[in-house]
LUMZA-605100 format. One record per residue: x, y, z of N, C-alpha, C in turn; residue number from 1; residue in one letter. Coordinates in Angstrom, 3 decimals. Layout:
residues N
X | Y | Z | X | Y | Z | X | Y | Z | NUM | A
...
//
This chain:
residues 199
38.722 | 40.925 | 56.275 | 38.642 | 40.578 | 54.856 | 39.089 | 41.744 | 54.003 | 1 | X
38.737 | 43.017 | 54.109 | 38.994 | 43.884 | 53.222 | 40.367 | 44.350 | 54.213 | 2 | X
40.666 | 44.478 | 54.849 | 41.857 | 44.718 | 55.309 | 42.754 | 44.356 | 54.813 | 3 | X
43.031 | 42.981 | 54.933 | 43.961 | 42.272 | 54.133 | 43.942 | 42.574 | 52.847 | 4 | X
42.625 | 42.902 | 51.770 | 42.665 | 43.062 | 50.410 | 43.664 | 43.964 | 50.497 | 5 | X
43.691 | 45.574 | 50.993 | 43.968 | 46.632 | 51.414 | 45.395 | 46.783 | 51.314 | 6 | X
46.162 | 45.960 | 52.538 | 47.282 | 45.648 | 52.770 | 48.007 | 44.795 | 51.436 | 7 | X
47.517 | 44.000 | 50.803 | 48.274 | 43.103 | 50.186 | 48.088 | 43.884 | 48.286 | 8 | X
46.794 | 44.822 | 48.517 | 47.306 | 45.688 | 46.893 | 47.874 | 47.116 | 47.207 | 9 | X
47.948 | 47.427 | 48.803 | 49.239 | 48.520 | 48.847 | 50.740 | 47.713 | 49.257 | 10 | X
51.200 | 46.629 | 49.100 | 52.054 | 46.351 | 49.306 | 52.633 | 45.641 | 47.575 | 11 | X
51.020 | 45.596 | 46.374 | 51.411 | 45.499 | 45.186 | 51.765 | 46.512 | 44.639 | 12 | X
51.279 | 48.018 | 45.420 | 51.656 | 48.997 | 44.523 | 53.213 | 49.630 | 45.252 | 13 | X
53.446 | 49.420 | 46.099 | 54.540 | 49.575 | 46.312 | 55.677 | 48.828 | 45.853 | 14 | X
55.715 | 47.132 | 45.712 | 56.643 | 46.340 | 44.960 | 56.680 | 46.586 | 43.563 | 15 | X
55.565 | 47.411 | 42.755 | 55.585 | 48.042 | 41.305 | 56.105 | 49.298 | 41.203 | 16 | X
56.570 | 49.673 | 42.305 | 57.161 | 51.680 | 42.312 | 58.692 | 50.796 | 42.233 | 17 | X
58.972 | 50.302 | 43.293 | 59.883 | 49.646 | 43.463 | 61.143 | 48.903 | 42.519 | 18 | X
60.200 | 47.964 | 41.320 | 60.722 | 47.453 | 40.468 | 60.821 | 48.217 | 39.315 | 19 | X
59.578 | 49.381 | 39.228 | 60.190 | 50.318 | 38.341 | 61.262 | 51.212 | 38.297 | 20 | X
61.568 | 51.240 | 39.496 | 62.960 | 52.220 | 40.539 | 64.081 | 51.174 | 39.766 | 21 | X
63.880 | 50.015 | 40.336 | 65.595 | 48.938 | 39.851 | 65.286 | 48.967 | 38.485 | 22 | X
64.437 | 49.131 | 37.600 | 64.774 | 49.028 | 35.954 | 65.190 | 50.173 | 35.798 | 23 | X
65.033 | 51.312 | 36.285 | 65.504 | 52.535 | 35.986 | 67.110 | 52.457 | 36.087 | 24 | X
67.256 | 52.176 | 37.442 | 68.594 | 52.065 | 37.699 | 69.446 | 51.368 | 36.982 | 25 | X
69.095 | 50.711 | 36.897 | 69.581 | 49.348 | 35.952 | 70.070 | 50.301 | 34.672 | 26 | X
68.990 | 50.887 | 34.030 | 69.020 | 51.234 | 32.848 | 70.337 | 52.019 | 32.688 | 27 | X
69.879 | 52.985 | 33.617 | 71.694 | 54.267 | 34.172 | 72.542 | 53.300 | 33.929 | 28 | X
72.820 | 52.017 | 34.424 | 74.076 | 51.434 | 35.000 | 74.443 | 51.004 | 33.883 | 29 | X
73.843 | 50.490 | 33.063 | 74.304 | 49.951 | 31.726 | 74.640 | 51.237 | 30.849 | 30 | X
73.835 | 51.976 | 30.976 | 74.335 | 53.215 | 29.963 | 75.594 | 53.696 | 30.209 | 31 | X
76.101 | 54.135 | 31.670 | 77.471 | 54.290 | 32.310 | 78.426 | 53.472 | 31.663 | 32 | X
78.399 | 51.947 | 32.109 | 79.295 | 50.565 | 31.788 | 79.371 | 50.658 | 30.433 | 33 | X
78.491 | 51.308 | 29.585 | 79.025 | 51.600 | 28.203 | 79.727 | 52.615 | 28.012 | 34 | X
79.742 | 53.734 | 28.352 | 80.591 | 55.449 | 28.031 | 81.743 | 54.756 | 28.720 | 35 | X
81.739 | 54.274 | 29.856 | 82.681 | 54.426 | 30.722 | 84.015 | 53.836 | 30.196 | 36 | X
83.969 | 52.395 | 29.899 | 85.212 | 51.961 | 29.528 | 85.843 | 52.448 | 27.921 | 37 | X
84.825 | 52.955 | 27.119 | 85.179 | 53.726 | 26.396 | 85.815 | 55.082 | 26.427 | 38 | X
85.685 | 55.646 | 27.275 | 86.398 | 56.570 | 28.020 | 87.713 | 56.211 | 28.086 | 39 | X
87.654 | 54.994 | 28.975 | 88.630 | 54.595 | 29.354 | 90.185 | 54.406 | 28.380 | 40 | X
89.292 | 53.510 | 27.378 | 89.989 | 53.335 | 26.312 | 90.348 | 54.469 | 25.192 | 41 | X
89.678 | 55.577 | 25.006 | 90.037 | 56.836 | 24.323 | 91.555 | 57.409 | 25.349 | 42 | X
91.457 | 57.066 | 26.502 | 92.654 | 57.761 | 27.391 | 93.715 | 57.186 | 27.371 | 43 | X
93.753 | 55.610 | 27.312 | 94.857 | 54.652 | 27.184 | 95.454 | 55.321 | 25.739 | 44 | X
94.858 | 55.237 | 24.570 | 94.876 | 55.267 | 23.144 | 95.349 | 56.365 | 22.901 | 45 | X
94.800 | 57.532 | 23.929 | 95.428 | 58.775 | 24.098 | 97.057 | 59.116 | 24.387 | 46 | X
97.359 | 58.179 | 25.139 | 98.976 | 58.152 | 26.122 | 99.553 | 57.221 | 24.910 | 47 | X
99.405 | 56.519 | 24.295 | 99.908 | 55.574 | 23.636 | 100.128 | 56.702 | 22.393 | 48 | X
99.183 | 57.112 | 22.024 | 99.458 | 58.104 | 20.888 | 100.517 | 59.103 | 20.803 | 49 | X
100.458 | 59.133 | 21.920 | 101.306 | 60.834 | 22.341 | 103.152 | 60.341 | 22.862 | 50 | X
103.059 | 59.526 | 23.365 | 104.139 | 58.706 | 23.427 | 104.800 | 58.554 | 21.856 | 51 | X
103.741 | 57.718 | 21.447 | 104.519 | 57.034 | 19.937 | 105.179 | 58.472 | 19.038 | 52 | X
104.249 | 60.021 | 19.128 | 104.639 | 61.342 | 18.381 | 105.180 | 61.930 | 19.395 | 53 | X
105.539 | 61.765 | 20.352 | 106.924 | 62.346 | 21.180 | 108.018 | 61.342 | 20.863 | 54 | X
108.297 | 60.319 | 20.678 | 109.332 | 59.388 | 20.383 | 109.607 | 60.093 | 18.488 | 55 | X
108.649 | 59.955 | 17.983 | 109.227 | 60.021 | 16.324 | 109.557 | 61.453 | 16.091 | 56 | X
108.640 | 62.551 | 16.504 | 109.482 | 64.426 | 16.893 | 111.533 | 63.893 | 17.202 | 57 | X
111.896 | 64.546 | 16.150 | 113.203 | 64.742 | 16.733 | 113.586 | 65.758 | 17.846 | 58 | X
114.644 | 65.206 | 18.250 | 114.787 | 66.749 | 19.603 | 115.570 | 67.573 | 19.436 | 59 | X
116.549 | 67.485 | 18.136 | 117.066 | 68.624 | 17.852 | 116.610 | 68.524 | 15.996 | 60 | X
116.019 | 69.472 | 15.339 | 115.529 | 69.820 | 14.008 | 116.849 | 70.769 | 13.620 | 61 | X
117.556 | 69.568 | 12.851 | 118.906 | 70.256 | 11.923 | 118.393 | 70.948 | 10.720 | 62 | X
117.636 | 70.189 | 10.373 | 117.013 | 70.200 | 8.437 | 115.535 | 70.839 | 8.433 | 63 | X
115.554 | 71.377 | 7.300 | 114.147 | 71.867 | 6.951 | 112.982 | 70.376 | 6.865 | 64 | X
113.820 | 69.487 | 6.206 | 112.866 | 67.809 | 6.780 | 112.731 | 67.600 | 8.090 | 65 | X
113.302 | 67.950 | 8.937 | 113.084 | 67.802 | 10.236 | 111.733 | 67.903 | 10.762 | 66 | X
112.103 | 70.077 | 10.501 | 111.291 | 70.883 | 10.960 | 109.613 | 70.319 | 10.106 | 67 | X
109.707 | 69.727 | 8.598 | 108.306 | 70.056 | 8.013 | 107.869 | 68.141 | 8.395 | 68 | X
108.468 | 67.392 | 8.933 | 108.507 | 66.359 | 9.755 | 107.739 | 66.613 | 10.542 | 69 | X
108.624 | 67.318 | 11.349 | 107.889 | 67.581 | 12.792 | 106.507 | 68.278 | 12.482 | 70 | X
106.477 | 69.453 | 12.100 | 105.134 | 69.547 | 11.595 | 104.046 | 69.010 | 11.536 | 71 | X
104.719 | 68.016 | 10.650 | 103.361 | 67.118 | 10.462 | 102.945 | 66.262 | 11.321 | 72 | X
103.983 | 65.801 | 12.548 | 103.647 | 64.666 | 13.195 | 102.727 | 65.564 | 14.405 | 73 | X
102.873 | 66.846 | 14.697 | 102.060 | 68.202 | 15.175 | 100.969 | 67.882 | 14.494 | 74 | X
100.699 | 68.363 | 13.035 | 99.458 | 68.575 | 12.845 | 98.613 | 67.467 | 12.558 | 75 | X
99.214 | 66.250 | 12.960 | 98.618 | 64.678 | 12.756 | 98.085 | 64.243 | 14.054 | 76 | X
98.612 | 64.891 | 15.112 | 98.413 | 64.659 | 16.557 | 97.365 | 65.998 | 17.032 | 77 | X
97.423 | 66.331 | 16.347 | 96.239 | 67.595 | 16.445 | 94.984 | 67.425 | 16.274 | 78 | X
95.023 | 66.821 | 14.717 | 93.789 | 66.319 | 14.105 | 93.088 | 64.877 | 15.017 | 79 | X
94.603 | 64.080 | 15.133 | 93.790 | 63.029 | 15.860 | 93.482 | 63.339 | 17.827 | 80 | X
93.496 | 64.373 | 17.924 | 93.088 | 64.830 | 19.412 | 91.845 | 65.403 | 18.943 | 81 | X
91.501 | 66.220 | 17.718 | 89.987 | 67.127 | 17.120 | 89.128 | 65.987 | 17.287 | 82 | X
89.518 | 64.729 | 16.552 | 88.558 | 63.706 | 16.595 | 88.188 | 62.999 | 17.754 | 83 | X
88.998 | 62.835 | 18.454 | 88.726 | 62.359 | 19.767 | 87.950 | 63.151 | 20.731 | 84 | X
88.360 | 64.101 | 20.709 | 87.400 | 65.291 | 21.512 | 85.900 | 65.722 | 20.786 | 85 | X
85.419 | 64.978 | 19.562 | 84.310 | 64.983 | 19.022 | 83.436 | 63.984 | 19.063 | 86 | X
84.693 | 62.753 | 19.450 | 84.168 | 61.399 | 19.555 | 83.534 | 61.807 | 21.087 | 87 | X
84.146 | 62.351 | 21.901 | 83.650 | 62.087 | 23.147 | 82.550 | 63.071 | 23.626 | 88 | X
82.454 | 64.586 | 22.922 | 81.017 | 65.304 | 22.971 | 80.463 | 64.061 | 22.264 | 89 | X
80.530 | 63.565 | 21.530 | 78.880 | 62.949 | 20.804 | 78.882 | 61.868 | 21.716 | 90 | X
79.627 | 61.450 | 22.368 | 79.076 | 60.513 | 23.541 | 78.201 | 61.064 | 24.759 | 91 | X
79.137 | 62.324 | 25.015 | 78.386 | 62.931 | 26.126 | 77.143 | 63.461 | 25.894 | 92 | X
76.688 | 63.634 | 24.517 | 75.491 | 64.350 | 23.702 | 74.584 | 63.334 | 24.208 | 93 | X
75.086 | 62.101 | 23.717 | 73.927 | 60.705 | 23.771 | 73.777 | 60.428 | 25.283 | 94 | X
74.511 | 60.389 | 25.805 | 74.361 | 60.264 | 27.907 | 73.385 | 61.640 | 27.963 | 95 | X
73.575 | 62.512 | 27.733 | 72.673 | 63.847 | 27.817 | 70.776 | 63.278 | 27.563 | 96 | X
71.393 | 63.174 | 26.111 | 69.797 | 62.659 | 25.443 | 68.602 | 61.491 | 26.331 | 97 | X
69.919 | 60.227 | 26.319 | 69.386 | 59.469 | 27.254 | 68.639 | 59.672 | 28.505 | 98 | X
69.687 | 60.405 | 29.483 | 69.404 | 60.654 | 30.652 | 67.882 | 61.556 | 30.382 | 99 | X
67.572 | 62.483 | 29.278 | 66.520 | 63.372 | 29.536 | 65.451 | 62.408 | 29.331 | 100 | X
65.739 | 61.481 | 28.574 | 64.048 | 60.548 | 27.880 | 64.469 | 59.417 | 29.519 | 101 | X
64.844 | 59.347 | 30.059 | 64.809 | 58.767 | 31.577 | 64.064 | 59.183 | 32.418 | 102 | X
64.293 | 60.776 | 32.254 | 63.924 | 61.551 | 33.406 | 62.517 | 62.156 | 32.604 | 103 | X
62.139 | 62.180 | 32.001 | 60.990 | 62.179 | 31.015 | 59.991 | 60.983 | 31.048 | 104 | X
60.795 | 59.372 | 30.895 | 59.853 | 58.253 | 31.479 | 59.130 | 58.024 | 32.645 | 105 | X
60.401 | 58.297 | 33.674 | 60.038 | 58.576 | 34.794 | 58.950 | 59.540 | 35.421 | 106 | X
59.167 | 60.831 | 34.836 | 57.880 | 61.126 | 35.344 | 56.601 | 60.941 | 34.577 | 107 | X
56.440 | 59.946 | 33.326 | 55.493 | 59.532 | 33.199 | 55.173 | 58.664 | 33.753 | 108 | X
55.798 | 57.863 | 34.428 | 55.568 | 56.431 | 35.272 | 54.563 | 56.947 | 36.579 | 109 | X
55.250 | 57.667 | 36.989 | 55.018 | 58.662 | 38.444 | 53.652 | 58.964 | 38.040 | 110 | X
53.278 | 59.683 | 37.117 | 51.808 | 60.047 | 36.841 | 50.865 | 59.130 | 36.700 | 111 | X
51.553 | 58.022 | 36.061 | 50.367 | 56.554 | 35.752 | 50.277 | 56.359 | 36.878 | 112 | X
51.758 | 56.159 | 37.923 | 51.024 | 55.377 | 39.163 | 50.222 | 56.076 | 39.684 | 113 | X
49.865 | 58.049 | 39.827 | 49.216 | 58.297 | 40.865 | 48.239 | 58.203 | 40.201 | 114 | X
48.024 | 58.195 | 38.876 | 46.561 | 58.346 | 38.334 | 46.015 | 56.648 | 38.828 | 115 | X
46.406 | 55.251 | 38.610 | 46.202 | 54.554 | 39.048 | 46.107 | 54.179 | 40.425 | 116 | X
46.515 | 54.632 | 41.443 | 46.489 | 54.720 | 43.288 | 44.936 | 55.379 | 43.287 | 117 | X
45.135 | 56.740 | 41.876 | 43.474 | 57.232 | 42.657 | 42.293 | 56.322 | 42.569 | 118 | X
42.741 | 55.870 | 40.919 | 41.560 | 54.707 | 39.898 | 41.097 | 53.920 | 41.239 | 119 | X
42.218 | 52.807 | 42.014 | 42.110 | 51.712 | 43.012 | 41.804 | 52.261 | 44.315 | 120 | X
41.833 | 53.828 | 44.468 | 41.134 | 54.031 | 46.049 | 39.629 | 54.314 | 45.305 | 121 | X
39.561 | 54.956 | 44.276 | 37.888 | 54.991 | 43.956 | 37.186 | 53.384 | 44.429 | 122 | X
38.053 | 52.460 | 43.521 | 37.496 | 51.206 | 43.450 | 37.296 | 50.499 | 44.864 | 123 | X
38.204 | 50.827 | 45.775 | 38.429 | 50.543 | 46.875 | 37.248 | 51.198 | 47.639 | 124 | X
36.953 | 52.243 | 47.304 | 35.896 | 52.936 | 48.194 | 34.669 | 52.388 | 48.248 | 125 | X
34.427 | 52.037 | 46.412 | 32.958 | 51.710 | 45.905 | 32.996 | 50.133 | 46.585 | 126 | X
33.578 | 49.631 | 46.350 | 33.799 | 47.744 | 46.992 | 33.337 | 47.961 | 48.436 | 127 | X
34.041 | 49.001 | 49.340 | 33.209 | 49.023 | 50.855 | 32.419 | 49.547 | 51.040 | 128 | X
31.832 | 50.273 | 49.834 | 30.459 | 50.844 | 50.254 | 29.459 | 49.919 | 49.661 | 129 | X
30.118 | 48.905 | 48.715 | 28.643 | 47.906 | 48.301 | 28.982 | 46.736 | 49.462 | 130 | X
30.065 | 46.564 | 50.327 | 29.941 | 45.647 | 51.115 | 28.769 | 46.005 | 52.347 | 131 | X
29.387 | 47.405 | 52.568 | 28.518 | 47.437 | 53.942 | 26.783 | 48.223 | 53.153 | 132 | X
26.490 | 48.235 | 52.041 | 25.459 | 47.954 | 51.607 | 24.952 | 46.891 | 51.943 | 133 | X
25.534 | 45.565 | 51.255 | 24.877 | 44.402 | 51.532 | 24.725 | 43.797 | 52.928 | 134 | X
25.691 | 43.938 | 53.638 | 25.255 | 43.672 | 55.435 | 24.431 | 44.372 | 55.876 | 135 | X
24.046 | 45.574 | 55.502 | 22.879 | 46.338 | 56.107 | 21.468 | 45.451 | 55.703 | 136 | X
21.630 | 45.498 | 54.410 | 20.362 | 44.624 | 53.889 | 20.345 | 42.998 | 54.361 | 137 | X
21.527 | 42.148 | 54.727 | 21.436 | 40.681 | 55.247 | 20.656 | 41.272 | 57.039 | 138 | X
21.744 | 42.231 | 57.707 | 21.363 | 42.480 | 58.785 | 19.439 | 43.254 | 59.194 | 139 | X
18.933 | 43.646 | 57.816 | 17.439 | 43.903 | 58.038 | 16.313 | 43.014 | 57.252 | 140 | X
17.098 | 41.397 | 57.213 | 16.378 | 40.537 | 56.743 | 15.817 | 40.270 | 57.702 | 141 | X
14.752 | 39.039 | 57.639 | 14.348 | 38.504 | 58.937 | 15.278 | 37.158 | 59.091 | 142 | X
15.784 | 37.074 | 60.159 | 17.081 | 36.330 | 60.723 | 17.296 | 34.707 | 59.870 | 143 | X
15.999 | 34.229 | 59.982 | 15.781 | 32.880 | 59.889 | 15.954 | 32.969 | 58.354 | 144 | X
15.768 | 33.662 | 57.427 | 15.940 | 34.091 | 55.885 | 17.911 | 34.195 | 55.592 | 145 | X
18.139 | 35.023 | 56.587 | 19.467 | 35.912 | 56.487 | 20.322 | 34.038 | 56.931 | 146 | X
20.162 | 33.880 | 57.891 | 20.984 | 32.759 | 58.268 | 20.908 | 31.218 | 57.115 | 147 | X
19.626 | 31.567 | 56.374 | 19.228 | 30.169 | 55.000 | 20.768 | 30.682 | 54.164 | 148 | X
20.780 | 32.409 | 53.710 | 21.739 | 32.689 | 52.634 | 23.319 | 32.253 | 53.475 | 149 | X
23.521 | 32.500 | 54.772 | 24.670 | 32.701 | 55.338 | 25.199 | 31.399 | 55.387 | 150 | X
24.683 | 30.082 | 55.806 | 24.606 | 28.843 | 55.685 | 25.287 | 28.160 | 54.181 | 151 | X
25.411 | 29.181 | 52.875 | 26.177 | 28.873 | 52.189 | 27.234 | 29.527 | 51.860 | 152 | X
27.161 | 29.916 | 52.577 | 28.463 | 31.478 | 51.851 | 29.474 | 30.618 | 52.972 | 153 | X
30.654 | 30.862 | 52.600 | 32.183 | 30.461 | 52.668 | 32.046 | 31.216 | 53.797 | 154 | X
32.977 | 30.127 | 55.358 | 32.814 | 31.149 | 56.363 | 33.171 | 32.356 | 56.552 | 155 | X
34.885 | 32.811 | 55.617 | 35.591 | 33.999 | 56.125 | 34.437 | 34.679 | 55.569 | 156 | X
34.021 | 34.282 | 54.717 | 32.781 | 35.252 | 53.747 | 31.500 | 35.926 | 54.571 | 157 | X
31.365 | 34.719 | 55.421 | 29.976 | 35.119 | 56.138 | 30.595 | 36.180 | 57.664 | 158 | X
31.422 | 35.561 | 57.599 | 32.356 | 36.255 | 59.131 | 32.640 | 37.479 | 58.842 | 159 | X
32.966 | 38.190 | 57.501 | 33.234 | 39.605 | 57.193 | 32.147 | 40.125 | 57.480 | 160 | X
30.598 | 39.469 | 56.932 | 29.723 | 40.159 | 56.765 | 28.735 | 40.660 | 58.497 | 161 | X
28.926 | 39.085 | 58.587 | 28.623 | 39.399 | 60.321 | 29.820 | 40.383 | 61.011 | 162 | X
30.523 | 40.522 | 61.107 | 31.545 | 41.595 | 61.875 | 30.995 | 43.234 | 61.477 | 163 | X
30.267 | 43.408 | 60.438 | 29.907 | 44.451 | 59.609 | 28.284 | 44.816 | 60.180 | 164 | X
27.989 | 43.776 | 61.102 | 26.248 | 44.198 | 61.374 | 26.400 | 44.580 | 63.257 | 165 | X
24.858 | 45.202 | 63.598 | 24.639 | 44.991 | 64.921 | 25.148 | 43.684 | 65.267 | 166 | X
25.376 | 43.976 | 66.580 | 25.732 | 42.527 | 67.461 | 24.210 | 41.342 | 67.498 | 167 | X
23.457 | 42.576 | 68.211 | 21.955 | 41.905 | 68.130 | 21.595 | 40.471 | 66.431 | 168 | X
21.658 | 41.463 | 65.282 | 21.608 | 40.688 | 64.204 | 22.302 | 39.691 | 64.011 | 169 | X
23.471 | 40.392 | 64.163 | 24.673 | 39.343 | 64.271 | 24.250 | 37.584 | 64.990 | 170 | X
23.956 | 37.646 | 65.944 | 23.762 | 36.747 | 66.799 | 22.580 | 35.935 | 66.394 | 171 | X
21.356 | 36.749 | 65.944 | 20.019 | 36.158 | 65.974 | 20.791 | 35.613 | 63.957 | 172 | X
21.460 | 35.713 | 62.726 | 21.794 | 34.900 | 62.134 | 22.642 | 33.839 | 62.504 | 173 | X
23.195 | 33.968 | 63.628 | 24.407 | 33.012 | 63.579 | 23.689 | 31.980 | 65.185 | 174 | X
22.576 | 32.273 | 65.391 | 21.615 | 31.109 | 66.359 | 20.989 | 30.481 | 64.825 | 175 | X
21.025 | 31.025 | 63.662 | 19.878 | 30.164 | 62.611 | 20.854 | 29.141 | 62.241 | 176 | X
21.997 | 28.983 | 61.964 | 22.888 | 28.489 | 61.168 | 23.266 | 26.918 | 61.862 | 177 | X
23.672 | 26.343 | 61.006 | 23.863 | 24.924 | 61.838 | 25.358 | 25.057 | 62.799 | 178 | X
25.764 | 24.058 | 63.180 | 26.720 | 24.334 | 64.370 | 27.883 | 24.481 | 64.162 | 179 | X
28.070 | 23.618 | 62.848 | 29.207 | 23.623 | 61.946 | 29.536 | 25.186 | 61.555 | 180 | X
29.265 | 25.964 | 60.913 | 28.902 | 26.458 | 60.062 | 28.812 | 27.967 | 60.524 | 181 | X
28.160 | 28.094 | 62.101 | 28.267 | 28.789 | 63.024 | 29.573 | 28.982 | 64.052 | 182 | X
29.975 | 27.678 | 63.966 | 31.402 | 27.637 | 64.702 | 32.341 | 28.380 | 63.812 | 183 | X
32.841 | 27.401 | 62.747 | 33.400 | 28.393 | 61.662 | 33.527 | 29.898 | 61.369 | 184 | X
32.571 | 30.604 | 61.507 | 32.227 | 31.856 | 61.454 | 32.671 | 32.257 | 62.358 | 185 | X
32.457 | 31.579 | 63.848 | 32.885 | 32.264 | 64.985 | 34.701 | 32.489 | 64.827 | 186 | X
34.865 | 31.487 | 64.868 | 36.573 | 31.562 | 65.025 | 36.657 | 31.982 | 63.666 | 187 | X
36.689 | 32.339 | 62.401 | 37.045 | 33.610 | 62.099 | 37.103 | 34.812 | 62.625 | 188 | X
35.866 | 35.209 | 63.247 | 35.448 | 36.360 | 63.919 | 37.060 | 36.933 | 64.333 | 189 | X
36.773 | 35.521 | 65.353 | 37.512 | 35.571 | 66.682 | 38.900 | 35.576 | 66.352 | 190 | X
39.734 | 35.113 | 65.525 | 41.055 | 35.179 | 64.884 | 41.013 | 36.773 | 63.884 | 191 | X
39.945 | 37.202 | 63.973 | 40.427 | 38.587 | 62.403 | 41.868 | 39.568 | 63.617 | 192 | X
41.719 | 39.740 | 65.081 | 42.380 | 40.417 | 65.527 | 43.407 | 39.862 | 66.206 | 193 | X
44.301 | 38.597 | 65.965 | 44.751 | 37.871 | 66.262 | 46.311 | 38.473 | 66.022 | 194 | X
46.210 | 38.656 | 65.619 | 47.625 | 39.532 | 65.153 | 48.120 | 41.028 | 65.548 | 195 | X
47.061 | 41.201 | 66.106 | 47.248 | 42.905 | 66.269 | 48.022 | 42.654 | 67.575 | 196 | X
49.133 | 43.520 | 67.402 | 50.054 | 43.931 | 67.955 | 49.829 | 44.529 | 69.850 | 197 | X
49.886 | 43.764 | 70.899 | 49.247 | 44.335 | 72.274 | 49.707 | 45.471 | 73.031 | 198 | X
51.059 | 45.261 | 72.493 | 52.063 | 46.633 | 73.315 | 52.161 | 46.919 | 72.248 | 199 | X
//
C-alpha cells in the first residue's frame, strides 16, 4: 500500500522536473526561431544592399559629381551597416537578458522542487509512522475487538495493516473475521509481492 503511494508520487515528481525541462526548452526554441530568421533576413537585406551601392558607385569617377556621388552612396551604406549592427546588438542584448531570467527561473524551480521533495519525504515519513502507529495499537487489541474494526475496513486496507503486525496477531484477527472478508485480505497479502522481480 504505501509502496505504491511511494512509487507513483516519485514518479509525479519526476514527470513535473520533466515537463518543467520541455517548457524550458521550448521556451529557448521559440526565442532562437525568433532572432534567427531575423538574422537571416538582416543578411539577405545585407547582400541586396551592397549589390544595389556597388552597381550605382561608378567605376571610373571623371567628375567631382562622381566623386561627391560616390561619397555619398559610401556614407549611406555606412550609416545603413551602423544601424544594422545596432539592430543586431539589441537583439543579442535581449537573447542575453532572456537567457539570464531563464537561467534565474530555473534555478528557482530547482529550489521549489527540492524544498518540496523535502516537504513530501517529511509527510511521507509522518504517514508511516502514524500507520505503523495504528497497527501496533489494532495488533495490541484483544483479537475478537481488532477483527469487529477489520471486518469493515476495505480489504487492501485491512491487508496493509495486517502485513504491518506479528504473524501471531495477524492470524488470531484474521481467524475473527468472516470468510469472505478474511479471504480477501488473504490474497491481497498474498499478491502485494507478486510482481517482484525473481532473477
Amino acid at each position: 500500500m504505501s509502496r505504491r503511494r511511494k512509487r507513483s508520487r516519485r514518479a509525479g515528481r519526476g514527470a513535473s522536473s520533466t515537463i518543467a525541462l520541455l517548457l524550458l526548452l521550448s521556451g529557448l526554441v521559440r526565442l532562437a526561431e525568433g532572432v534567427g530568421p531575423a538574422v537571416a533576413r538582416g543578411i539577405v537585406n545585407a547582400d541586396w544592399a551592397r549589390a544595389e551601392a556597388e552597381a550605382a558607385i561608378p567605376q571610373v569617377c571623371d567628375s567631382d559629381s562622381d566623386i561627391r556621388r560616390t561619397l555619398q552612396i559610401l556614407k549611406d551604406r555606412s550609416a545603413e551597416l551602423d544601424a544594422r549592427e545596432a539592430e543586431l546588438a539589441q537583439r543579442t542584448q535581449t537573447l542575453r537578458v532572456a537567457e539570464e531570467e531563464i537561467h534565474l527561473n530555473l534555478a528557482a524551480l530547482q529550489k521549489a522542487e527540492a524544498s518540496l521533495q523535502a516537504t513530501l519525504a517529511l509527510a511521507d515519513g509522518a504517514a508511516e509512522s502514524d500507520i505503523d502507529r495504528l497497527a501496533s495499537v489494532y495488533q495490541n487489541m484483544k483479537p475478537k475487538e481488532a477483527a469487529a474494526v477489520f471486518e469493515q475496513m476495505d480489504a487492501t486496507f485491512a491487508a496493509g495493516f495486517l502485513a504491518r503486525m506479528k504473524p501471531v496477531a495477524a492470524a488470531a484477527i484474521l481467524s475473527g473475521l468472516s470468510s469472505e472478508k478474511a479471504y480477501a485480505a488473504s490474497v491481497v497479502l498474498a499478491g502485494r509481492n507478486a510482481n517482484v522481480p525473481t532473477q
